[in-house]
C-alpha positions in Angstrom: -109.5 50.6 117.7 -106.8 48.2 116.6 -104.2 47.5 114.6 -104.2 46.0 111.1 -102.3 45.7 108.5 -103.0 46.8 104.8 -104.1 44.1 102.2 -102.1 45.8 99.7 -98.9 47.2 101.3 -98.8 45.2 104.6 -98.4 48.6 106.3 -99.9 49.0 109.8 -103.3 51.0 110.0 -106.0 51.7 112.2 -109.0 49.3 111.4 -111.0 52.7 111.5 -109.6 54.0 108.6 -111.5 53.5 105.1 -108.6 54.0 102.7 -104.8 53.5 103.3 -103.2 56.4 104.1 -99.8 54.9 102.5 -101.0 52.7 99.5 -104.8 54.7 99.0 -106.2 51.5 99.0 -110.0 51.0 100.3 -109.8 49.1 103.1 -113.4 49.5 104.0 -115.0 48.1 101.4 -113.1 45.0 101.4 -114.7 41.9 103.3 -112.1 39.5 105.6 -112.2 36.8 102.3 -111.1 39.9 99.9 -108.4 40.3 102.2 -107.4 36.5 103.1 -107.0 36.2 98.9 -105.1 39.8 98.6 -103.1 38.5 101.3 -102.5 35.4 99.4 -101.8 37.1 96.4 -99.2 39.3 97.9 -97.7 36.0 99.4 -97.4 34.6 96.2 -95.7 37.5 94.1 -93.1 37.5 97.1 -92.5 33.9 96.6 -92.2 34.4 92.6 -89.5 37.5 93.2 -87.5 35.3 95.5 -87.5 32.2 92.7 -86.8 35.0 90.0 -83.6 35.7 91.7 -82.6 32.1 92.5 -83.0 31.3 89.1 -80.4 34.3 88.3 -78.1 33.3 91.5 -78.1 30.0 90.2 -77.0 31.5 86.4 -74.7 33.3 88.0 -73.0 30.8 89.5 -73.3 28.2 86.7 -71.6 30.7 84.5 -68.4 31.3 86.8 -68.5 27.7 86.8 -68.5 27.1 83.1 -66.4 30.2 82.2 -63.9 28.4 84.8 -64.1 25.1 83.5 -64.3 25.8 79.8 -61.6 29.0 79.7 -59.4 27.7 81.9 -58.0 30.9 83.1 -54.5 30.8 84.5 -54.9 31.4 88.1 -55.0 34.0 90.1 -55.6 36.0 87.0 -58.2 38.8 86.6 -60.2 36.3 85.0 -60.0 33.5 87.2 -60.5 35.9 90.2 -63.7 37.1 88.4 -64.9 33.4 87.5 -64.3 32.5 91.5 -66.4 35.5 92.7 -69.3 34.9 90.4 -69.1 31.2 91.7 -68.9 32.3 95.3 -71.9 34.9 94.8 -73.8 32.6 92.8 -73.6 30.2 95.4 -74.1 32.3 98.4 -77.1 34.1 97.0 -78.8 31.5 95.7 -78.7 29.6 99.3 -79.8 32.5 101.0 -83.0 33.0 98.4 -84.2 29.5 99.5 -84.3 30.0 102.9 -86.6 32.9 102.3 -88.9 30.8 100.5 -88.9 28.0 102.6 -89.6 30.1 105.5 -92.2 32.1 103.2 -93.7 28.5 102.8 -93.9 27.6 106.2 -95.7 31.1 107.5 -98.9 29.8 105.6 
């Protein structure tokens, strides 16, 4: 008996099990190429979350940057306070989203 993970869910299960106690998947039925490409698919949808929320990190942060170039807010105003935080969280989130992908690349 070992110790595999779901298709689906990526949860551990016993390789003796026929349907996933977590997701209800059938595991049984499924052949090791079903489950390289569900693998792959799941792979895939995590990569396209992680870009999704780049792409809104890097909004973010473009529109602190505009909002502070444009308006002009006179400093350490509420809105120039809010125009540096949406740049700073812009920034900081769209950095850390592609390090996740690149290392989701890499574990190919």
């Amino acid at each position: 008996m070992a110790i595999v993970s779901c298709p689906n869910c990526n949860k551990s299960i016993s390789d003796k099990h026929k349907q996933c106690p977590h997701c209800e998947n059938n595991v049984a039925e499924l052949n090791d190429e079903q489950r390289q490409q569900l693998a792959r698919e799941k792979r895939i949808q995590k990569q396209q979350m992680f870009m999704n929320h780049s792409f809104l990190a890097l909004f973010i942060f473009l529109g602190g940057f505009f909002c502070l170039y444009f308006l002009q807010p006179e400093p350490k105003s509420t809105n120039w306070y809010a125009c540096t935080a949406a740049i700073g969280i812009g920034c900081i989130w769209y950095l850390i989203n592609r390090v996740i992908l690149v290392t989701l690349k890499k574990k190919k």
